[in-house]
N, C-alpha and C positions, 0 to 999 in steps of 0.2 A: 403597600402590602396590605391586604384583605386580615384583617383580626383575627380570622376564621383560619388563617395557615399557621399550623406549628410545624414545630421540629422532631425528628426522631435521631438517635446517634446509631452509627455501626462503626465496628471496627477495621472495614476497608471499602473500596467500591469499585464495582468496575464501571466506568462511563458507560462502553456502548453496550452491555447486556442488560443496564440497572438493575444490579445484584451489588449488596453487600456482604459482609461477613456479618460477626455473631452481633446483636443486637447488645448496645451499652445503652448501661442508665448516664444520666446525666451525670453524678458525679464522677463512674468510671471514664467518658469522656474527657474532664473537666482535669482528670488525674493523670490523663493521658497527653494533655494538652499542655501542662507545666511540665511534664516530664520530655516533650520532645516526641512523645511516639505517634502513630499515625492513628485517623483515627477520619469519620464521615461525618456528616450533620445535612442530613437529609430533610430539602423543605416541602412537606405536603396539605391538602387539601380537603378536604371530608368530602366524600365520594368519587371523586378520584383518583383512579389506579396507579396513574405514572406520578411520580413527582414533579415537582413545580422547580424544582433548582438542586443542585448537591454543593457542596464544599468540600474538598476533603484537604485534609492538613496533614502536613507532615514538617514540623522542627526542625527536627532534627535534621533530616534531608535540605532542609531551607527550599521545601518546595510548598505552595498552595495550589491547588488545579479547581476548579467553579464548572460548573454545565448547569446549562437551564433548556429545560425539556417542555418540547409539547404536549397535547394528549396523547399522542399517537407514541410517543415516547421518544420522537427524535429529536435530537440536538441543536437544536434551534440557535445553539449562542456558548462560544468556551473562552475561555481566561484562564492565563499560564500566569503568575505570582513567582518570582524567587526571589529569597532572601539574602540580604548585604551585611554580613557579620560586623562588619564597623559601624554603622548607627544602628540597627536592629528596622532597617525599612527594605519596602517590599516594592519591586521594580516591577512594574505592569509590565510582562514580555514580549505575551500576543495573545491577539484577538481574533476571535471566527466568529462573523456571524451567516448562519444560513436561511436564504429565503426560498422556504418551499410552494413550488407554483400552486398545488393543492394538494389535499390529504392522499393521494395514492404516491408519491411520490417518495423513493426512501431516502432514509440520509445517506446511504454509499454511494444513490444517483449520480454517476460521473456528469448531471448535464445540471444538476441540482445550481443556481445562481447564489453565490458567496462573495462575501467581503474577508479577509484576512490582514489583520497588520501586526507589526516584526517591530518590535521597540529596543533600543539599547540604551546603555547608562550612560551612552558618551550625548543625549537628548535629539536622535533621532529617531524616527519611524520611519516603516516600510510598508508602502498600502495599497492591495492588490483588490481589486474588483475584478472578478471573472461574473460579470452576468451570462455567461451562456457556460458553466459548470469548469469544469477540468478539459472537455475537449474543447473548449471555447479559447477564445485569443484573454491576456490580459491587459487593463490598464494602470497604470503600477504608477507613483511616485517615492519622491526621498523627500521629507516633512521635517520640519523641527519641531521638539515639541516640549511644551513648559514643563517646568520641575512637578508642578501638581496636578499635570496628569502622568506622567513616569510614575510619581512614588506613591506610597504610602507608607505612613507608621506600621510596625506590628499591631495590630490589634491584641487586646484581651478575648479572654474565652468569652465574655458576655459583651464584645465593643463590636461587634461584628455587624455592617450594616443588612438589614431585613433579609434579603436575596442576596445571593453571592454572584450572577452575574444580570446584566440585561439583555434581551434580546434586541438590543439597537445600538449603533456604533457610539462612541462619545461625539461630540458637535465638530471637534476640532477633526474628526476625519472628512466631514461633508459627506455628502452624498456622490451618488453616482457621476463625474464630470461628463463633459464632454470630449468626444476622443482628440479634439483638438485645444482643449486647455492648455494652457501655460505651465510647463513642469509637468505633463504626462505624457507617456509616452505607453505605446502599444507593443508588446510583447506577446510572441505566439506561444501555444498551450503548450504546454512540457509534458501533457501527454502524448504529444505525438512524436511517431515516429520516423525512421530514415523513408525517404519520399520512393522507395521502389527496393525490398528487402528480398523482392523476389530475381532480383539483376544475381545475386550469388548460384541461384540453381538455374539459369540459361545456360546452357552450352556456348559455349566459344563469345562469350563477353567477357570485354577486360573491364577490369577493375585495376587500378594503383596496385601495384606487387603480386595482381593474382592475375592468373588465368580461369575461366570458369571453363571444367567438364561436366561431362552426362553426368547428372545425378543420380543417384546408388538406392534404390531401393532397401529398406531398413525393414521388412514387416509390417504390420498394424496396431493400430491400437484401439482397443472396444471400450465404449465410454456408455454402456445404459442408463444410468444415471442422469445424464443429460449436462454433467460438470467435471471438467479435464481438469486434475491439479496436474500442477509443473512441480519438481522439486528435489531433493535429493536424500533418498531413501535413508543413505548410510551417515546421515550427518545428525547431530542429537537436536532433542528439542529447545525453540527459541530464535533459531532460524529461519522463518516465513515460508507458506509453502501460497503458492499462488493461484487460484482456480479460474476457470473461464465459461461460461457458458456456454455450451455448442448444443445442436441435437444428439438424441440418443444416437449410438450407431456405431460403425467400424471407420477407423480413420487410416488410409496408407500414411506409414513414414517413408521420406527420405534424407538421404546426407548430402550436403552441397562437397562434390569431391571438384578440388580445383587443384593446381599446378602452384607453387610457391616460389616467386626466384626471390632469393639471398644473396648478398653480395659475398656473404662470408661464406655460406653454406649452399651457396648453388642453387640447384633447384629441384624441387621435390616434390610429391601430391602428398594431402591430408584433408581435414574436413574442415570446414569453417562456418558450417550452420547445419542443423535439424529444421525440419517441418513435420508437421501433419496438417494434408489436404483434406480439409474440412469439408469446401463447396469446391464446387467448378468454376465458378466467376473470378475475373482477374479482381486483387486486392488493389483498390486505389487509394486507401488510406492505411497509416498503420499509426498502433495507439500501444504502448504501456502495459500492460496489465498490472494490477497493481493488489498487493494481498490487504490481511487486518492493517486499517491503521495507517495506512500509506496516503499520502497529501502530497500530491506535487508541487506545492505552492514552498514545501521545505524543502526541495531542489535547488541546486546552484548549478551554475553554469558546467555542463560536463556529467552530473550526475545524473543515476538511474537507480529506481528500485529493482528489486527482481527475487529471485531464492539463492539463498545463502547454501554455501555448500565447502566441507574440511575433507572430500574426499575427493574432489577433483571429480564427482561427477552429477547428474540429473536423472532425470525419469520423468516420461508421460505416462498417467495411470487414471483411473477412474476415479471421482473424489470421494465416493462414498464405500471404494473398497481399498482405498490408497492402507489402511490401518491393517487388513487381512493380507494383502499384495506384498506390503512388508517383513509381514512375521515369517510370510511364505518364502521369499525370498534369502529370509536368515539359513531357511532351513536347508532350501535347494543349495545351496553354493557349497553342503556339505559334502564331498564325496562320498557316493555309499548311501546316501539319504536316499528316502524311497523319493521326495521331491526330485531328484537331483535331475533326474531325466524330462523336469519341464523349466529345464534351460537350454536356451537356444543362441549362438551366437551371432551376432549383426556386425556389419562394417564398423559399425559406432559404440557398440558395446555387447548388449547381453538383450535377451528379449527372455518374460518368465509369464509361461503360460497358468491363468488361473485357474484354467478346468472348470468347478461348477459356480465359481462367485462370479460368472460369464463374463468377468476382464482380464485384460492382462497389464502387465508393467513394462516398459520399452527403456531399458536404459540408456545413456550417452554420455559419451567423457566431455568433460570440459576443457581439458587441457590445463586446469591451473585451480585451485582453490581462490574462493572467493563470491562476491555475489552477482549474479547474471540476469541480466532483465529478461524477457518475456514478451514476445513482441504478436501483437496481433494483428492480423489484416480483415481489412471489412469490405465488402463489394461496397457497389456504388449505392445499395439501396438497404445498406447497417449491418447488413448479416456476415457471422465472422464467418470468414473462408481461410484463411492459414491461422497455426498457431507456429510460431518458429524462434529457436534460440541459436544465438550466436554462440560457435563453443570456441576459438581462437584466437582469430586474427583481430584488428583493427580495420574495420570494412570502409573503405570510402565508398560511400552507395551514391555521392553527389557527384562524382566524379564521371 
């Protein structure tokens, strides 16, 4: 570490904005630090905007979290710290480090090349190298690994080594293997999706328990902004709302309406997916979309991110008027409200016209409370052309 780097204290941080709270002096730190409460130690540079590293502590929590930053400000390298209340030592958890190809590149670059490793107390790790990002395949091992690189002591408030993390893996991870090494194995990206999501809105394809019919026209959806959120209007905040990049424009909804046989309950039509037809081009891949904060690499088998929702239902809306679409929406569903007459009803739900914020809100039941991924289709040549959510069923699309 350069002589020339000090420290500043705050009393919280957020990683990806590098924002703290209120600025502490060292002793308020220091007093915050025996007491358990939370608190930042921010390492910087003289003439240098971004920070060189953060730490942030928290006790009491038995959590430590580290980030070390580039010039450009992104996250070059993180370290998850938790604490073991029987000896007072700190279990290195996981590691990220990110290798950005050059400065235009940002840290949420789904193609951005990463290493990530998953340590536990029982002295394993878990070491994934994605060199071609999150839509790239990984190569993944299971490690054993010495007691001294799992633990450490607690530290004192002044035992803390220079920087709180590096931007290079420790040696005992190695480098990039070979896809044919010993003990590695190749595993596909977990951003992607079911191999053909558009087989739900063909007409007269069977799928496992479903029939598909003619798909149900739902209204549109106007996205000027040039950013779709997905999400669920009536559900409070803390819940992820998910956004996608499309062009500006008007987008047709439809509903996947299909036939359902039951053994118990016969057989019935309902709906089993949403879209908006972004392009014309058929979708040969589909991918995830994924909101704040979302790492597929913390995926298990089976899992998916998506928008959280306590009301059983969603919304496609404009992301930069999803907050006015909202308030509006509180209003209209009042009878007698002068809103009330730009509600519209849809096979799927409700559709609420914005009038002069030039979007509107397209809602859709889910069928169930809980979280629902978001799934995108891209032509052959990247550009997304579907946006679509499963609201039901259990879709075998390989089938």
């Amino acid at each position: 570490m350069r002589e020339a780097v000090y420290v500043t204290y705050e009393e919280s941080w957020h990683a990806a904005h590098r924002t703290g709270g209120r600025e502490l002096s060292p002793d308020e730190a220091r007093a915050r630090d025996a007491e358990g409460l939370p608190y930042a130690v921010v390492y910087r540079a003289p003439g240098r905007e971004m920070p060189l590293g953060v730490r942030m502590v928290a006790w009491r929590a038995g959590t430590v979290d580290a980030w070390a930053y580039d010039e450009q400000g992104r996250r070059t390298a993180e370290a998850e710290l938790r604490m073991r209340d029987d000896a007072g030592r700190l279990l290195v958890r996981r590691l990220l480090v990110r290798r950005f190809p050059d400065a235009r590149t940002a840290e949420s670059d789904p193609d951005c090349p990463r290493t990530a490793v998953e340590l536990s107390a029982s002295g394993t790790a878990r070491i994934s190298h994605q060199p071609g990002g999150m839509r790239g395949d990984s190569l993944e091992a299971e490690v054993e690994v010495a007691d001294g690189d799992l633990w450490m002591l607690r530290p004192g408030f002044d035992d803390w080594a220079a920087l709180p993390v590096a931007d290079v893996l420790p040696d005992w991870v190695g480098v990039l293997p070979d896809e044919e090494a010993a003990g590695w194995r190749r595993e596909p990206s977990r951003l992607r999706g079911p191999a053909d999501f558009d087989r739900v809105f063909r007409a007269g394809t069977e799928i496992p328990g479903l029939k598909v019919l003619d798909p149900v026209p739902c209204g549109s959806v106007r996205v000027p902004s040039g950013v779709l959120a997905v999400a669920c209007p009536d559900t409070g905040e803390g819940l992820s709302r998910i956004t996608v990049d499309v062009p500006p424009g008007t987008y047709p909804m439809e509903a996947a309406w299909v036939e359902v046989a039951e053994e118990h309950w016969g057989s019935y039509e309902d709906v089993a997916a949403v879209r908006l037809l972004i392009g014309d081009d058929p979708a040969v891949v589909w991918e995830m979309a994924l909101g704040p904060g979302d790492d597929t690499l913390r995926l298990r088998e089976g899992e998916a991110f998506g928008f959280g929702t306590d009301a059983a239902g969603g919304a496609f809306a404009d992301a930069g008027a999803w907050e006015e679409l909202s308030d509006l929406l509180e209003r209209a569903r009042w009878q007698g409200s002068p809103e009330h007459d730009r509600l519209s009803d849809s096979v799927v739900g409700m559709n609420l016209d914005g009038g002069t914020l030039g979007a509107n809100l397209a809602l859709f039941c889910t069928g169930g409370d809980g979280v629902y991924p978001v799934w995108v289709g891209r032509s052959a040549s990247g550009e997304v052309v579907r946006v679509a959510v499963q609201t039901a069923y259990e879709l075998d699309l390989e089938g």
